[in-house]
NULUM-65514 format. One record per atom (N, C-alpha, C, O): residue number from 0; residue in three letters; chain; atom name; x, y, z. Coordinates in steps of 0.05 Angstrom, whole numbers, plus 5000, padded with zeros to 4 digits. Atoms other than C-alpha are relative to their C-alpha. Example, Ala and Ser with C-alpha at 12.3 -4.5 7.8 and 13.67 -1.06 7.14 Angstrom:
2
0, ala, A, N, 5018, 4976, 5000
0, ala, A, CA, 5246, 4910, 5156
0, ala, A, C, 5018, 5024, 5000
0, ala, A, O, 5039, 5024, 5013
1, ser, A, N, 4984, 4976, 4999
1, ser, A, CA, 5273, 4979, 5143
1, ser, A, C, 4985, 5022, 5014
1, ser, A, O, 4995, 5044, 5018
***
This chain:
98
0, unk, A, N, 4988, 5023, 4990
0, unk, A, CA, 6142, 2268, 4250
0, unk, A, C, 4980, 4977, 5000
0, unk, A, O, 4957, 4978, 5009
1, unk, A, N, 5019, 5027, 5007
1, unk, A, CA, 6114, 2203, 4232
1, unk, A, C, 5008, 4972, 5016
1, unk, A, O, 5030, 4966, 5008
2, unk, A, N, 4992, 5011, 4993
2, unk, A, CA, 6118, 2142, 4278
2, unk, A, C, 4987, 4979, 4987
2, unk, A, O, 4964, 4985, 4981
3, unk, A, N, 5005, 5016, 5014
3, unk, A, CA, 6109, 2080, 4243
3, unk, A, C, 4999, 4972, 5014
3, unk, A, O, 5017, 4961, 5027
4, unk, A, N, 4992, 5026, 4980
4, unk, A, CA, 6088, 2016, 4271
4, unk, A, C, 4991, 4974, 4985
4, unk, A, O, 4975, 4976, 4967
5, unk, A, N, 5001, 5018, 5020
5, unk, A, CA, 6088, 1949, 4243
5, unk, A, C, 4991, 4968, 5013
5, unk, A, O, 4996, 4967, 5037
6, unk, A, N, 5008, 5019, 4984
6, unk, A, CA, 6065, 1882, 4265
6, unk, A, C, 5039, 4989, 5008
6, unk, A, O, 5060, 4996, 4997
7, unk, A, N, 4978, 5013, 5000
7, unk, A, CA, 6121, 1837, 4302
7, unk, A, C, 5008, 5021, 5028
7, unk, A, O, 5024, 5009, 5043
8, unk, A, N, 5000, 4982, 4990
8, unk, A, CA, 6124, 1899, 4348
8, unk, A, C, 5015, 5022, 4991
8, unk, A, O, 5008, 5042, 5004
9, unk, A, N, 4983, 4985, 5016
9, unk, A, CA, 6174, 1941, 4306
9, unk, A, C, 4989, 5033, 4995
9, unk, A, O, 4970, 5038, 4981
10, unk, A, N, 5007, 4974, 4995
10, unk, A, CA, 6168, 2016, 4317
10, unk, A, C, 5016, 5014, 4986
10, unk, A, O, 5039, 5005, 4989
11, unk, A, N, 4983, 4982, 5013
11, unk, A, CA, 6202, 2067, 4275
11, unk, A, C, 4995, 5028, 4992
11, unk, A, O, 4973, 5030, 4980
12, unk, A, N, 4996, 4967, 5005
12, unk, A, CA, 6213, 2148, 4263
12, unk, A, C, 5002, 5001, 4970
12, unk, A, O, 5022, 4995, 4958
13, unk, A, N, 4999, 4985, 5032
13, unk, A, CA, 6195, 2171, 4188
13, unk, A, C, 5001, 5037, 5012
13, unk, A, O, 4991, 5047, 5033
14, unk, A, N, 5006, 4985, 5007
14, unk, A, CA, 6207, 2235, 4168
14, unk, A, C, 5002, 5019, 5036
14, unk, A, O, 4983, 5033, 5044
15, unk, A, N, 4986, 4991, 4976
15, unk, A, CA, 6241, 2259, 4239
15, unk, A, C, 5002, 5024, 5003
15, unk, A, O, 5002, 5032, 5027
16, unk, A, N, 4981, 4960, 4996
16, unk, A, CA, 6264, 2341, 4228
16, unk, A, C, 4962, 5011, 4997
16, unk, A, O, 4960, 5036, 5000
17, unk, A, N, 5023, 4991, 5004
17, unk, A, CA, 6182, 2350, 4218
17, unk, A, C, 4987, 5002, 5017
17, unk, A, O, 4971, 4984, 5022
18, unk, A, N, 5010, 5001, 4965
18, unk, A, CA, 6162, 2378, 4288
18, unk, A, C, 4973, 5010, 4993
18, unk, A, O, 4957, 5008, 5011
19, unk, A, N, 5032, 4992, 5000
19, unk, A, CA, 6096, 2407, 4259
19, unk, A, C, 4980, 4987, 4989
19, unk, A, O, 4960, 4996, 4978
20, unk, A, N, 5034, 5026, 4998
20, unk, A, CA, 6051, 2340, 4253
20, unk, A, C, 5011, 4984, 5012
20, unk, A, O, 5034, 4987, 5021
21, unk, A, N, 4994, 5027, 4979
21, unk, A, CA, 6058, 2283, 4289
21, unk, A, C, 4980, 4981, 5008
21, unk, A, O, 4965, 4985, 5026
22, unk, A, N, 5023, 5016, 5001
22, unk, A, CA, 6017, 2225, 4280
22, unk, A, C, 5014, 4972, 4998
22, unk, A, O, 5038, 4968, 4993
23, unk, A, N, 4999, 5024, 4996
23, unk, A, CA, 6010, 2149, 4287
23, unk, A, C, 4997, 4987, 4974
23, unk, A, O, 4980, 4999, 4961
24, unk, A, N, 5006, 5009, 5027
24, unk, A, CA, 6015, 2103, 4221
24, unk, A, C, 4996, 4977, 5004
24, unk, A, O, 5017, 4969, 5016
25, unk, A, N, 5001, 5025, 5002
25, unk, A, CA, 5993, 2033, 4222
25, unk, A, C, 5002, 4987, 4979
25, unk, A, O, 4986, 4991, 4961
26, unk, A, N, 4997, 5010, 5027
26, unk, A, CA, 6020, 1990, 4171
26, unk, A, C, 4967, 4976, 4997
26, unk, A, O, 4950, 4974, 5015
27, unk, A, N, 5025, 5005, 5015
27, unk, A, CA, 5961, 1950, 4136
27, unk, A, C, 5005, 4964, 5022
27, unk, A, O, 4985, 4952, 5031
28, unk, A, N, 4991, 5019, 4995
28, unk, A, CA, 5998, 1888, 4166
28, unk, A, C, 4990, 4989, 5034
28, unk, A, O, 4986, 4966, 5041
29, unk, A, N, 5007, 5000, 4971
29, unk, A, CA, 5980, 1905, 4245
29, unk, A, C, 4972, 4994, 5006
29, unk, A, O, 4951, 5004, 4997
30, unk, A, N, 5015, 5005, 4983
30, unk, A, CA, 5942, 1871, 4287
30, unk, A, C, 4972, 5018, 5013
30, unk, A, O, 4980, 5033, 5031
31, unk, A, N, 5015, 4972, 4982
31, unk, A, CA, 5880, 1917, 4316
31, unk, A, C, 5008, 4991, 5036
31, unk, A, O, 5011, 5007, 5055
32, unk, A, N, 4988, 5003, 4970
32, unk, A, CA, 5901, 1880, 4382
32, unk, A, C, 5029, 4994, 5003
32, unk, A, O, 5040, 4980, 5020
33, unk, A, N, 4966, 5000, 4988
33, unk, A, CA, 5976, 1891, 4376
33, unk, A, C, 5000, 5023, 5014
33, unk, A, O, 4984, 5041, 5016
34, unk, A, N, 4991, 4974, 4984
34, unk, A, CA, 6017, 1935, 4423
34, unk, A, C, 5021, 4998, 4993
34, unk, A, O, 5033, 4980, 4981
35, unk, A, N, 4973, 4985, 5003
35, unk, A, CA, 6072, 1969, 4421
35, unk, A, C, 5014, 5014, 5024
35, unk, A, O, 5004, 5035, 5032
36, unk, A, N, 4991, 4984, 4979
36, unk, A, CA, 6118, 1988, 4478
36, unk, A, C, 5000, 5029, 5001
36, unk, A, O, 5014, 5042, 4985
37, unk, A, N, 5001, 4966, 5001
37, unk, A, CA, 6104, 2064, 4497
37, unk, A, C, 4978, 5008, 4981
37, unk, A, O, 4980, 5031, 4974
38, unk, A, N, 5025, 4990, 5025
38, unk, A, CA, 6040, 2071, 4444
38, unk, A, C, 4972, 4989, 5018
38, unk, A, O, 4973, 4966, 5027
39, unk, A, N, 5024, 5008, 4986
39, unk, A, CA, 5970, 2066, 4481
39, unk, A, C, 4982, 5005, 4970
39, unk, A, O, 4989, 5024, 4956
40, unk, A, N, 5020, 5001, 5013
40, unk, A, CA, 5914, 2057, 4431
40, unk, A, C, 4968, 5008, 5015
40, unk, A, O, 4952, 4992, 5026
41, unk, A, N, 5017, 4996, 4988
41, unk, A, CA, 5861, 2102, 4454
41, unk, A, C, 4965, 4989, 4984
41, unk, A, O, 4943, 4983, 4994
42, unk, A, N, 5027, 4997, 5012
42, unk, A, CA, 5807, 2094, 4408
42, unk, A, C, 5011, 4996, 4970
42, unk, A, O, 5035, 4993, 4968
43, unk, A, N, 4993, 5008, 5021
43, unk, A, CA, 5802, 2080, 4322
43, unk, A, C, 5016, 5021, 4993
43, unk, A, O, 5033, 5016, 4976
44, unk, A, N, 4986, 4972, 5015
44, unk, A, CA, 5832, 2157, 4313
44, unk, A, C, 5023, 5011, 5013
44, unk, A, O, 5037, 5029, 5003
45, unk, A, N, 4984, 4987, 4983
45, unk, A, CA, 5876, 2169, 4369
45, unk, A, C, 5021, 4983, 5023
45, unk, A, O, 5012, 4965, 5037
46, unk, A, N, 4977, 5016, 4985
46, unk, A, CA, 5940, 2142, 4408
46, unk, A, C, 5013, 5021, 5019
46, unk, A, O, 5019, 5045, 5013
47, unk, A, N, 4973, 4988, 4982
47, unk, A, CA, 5984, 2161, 4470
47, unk, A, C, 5025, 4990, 4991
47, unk, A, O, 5030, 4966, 4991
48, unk, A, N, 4969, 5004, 5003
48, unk, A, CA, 6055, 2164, 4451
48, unk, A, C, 5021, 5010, 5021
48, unk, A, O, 5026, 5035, 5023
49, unk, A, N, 4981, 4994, 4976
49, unk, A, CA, 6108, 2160, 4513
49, unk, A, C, 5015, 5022, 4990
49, unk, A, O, 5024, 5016, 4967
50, unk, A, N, 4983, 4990, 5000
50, unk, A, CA, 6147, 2220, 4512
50, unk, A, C, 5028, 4998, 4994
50, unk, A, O, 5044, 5008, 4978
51, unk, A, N, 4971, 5011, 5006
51, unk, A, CA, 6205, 2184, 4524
51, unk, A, C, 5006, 4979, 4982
51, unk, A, O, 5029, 4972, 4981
52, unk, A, N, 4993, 5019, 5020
52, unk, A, CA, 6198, 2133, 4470
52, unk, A, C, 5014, 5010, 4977
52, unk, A, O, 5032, 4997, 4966
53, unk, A, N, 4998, 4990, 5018
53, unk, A, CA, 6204, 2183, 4416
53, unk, A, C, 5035, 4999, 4987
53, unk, A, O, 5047, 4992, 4966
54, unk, A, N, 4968, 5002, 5009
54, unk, A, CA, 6279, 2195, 4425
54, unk, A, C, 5015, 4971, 5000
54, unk, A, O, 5039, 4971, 5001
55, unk, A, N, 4984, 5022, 4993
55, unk, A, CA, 6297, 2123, 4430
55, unk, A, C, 4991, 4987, 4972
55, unk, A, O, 4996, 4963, 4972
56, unk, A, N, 5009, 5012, 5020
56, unk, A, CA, 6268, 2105, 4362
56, unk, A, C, 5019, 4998, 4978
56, unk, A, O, 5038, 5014, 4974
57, unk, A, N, 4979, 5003, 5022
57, unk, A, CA, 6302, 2079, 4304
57, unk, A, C, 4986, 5019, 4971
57, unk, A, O, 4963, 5017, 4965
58, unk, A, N, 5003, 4981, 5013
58, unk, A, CA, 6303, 2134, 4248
58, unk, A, C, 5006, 5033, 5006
58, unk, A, O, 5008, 5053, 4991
59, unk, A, N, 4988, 4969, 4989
59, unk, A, CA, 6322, 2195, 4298
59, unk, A, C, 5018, 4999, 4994
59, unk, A, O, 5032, 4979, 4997
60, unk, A, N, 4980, 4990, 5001
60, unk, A, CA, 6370, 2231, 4277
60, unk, A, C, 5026, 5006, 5033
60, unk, A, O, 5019, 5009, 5057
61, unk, A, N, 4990, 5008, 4975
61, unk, A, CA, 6426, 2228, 4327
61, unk, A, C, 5022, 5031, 4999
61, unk, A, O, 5046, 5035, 4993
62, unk, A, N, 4992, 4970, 4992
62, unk, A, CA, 6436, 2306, 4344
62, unk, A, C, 4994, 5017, 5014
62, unk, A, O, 4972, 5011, 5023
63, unk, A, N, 5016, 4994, 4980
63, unk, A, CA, 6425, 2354, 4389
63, unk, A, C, 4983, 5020, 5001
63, unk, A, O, 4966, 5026, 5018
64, unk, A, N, 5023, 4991, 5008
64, unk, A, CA, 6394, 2396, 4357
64, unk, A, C, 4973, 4989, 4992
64, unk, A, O, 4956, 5007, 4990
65, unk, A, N, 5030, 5020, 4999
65, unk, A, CA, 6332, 2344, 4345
65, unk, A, C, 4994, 5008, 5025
65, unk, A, O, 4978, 5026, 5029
66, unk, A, N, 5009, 4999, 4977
66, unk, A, CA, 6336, 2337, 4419
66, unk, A, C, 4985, 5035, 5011
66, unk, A, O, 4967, 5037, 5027
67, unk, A, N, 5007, 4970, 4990
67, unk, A, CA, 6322, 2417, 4431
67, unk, A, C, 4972, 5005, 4986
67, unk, A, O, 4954, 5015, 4998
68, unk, A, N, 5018, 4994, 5014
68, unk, A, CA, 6274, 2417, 4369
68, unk, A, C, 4974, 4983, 5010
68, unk, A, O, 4950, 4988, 5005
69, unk, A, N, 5022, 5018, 4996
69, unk, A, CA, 6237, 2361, 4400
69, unk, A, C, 4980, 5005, 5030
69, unk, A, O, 4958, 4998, 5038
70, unk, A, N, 5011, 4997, 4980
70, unk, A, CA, 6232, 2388, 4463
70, unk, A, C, 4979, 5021, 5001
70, unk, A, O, 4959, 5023, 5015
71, unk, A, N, 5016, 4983, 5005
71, unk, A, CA, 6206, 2443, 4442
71, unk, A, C, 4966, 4999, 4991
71, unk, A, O, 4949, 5015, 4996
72, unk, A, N, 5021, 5009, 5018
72, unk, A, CA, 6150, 2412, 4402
72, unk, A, C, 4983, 4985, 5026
72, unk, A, O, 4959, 4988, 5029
73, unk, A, N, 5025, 5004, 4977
73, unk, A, CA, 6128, 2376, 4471
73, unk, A, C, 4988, 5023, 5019
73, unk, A, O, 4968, 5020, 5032
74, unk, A, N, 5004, 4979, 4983
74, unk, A, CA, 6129, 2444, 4504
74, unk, A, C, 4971, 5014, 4984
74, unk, A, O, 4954, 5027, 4996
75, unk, A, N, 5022, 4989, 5029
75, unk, A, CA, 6078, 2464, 4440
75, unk, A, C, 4977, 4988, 5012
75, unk, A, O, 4958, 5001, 5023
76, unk, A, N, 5014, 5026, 4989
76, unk, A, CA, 6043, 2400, 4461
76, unk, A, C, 4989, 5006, 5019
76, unk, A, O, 4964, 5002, 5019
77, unk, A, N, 5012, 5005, 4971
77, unk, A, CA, 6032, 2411, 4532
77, unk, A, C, 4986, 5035, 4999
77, unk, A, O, 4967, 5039, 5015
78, unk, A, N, 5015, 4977, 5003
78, unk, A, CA, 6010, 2490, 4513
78, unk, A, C, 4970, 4994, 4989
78, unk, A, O, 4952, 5011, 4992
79, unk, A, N, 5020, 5005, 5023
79, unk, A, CA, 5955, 2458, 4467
79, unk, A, C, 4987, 4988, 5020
79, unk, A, O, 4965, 4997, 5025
80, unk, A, N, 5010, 5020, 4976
80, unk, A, CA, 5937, 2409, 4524
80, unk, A, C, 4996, 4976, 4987
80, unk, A, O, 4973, 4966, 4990
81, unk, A, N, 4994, 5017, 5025
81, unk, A, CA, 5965, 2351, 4466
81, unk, A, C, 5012, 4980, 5021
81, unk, A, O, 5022, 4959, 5012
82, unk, A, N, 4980, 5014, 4983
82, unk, A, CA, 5999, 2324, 4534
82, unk, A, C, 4982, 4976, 5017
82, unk, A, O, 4960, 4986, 5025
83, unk, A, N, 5013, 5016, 4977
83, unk, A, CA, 5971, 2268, 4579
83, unk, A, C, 5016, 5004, 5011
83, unk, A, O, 5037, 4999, 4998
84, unk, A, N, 4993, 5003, 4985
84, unk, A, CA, 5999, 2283, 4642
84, unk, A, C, 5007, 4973, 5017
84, unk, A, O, 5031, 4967, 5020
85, unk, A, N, 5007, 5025, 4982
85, unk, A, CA, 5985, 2221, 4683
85, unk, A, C, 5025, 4984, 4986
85, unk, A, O, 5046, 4979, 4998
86, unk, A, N, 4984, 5017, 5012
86, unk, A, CA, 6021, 2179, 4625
86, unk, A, C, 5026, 5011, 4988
86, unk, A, O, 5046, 4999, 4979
87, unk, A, N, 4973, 4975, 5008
87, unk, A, CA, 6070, 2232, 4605
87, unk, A, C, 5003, 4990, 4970
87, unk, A, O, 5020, 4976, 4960
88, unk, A, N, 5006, 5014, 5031
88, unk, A, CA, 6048, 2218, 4533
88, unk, A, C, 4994, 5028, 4987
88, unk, A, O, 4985, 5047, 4999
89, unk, A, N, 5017, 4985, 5024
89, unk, A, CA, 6031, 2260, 4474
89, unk, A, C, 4978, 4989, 4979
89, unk, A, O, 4985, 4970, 4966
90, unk, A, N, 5023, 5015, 5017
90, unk, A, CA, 5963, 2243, 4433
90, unk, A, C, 5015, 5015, 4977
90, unk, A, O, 5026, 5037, 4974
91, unk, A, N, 4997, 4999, 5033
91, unk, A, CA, 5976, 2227, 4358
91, unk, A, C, 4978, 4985, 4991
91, unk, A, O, 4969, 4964, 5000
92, unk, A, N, 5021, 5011, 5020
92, unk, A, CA, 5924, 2220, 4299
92, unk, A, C, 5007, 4969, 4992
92, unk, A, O, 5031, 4963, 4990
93, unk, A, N, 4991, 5028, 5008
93, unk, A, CA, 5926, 2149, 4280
93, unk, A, C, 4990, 4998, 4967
93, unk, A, O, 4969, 4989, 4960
94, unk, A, N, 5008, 5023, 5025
94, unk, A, CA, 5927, 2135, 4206
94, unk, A, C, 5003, 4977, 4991
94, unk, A, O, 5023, 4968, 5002
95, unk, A, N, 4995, 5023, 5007
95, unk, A, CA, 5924, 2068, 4170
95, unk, A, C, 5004, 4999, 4979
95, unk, A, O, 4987, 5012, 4967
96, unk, A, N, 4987, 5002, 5013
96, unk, A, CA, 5962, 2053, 4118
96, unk, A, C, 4971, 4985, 4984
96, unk, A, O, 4952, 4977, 4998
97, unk, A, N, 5020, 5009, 5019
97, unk, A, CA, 5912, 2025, 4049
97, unk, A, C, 5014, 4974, 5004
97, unk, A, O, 5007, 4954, 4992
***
């Protein structure tokens, strides 16, 4: 699962049914001081992603089996200790687009 973010603030779900990666993409276009509702920028390699943003993104599939597969994948998450508590977030790798 690929979340894609773009300057302008525009957030979007690539590649959605793929519960085993999950990372941050910055298009080439973003700001280093933009935000994004629900995305914390911890550092150059690493982001909090709201829990609850995930399902509200444009590119989810609108089923409920996602919803089961997804939950599952935070349950994975929070076994790994992939979870911030406090922010009720999951850390994703941040890549940047060339």
């Amino acid at each position: 699962m690929i979340i894609e973010c773009f300057d302008g603030g525009e957030v979007r779900l690539s590649e959605p049914s793929d519960f085993r990666k999950f990372k941050l993409v910055l298009h080439p276009t973003t700001s280093p001081a933009m935000q994004w509702k629900g995305i914390t920028l911890l550092d150059e390699r690493n982001a909090l992603v709201s829990i609850d943003l995930v399902p509200t993104l444009a590119g989810r599939p609108d089923d409920a089996d996602w919803d089961r597969q997804y939950a599952e994948m935070v349950a994975k998450a929070r076994e790994h200790g992939w979870i911030d508590a406090e922010q009720a977030a999951i850390r994703a790798h941040i890549e940047r687009m060339p």
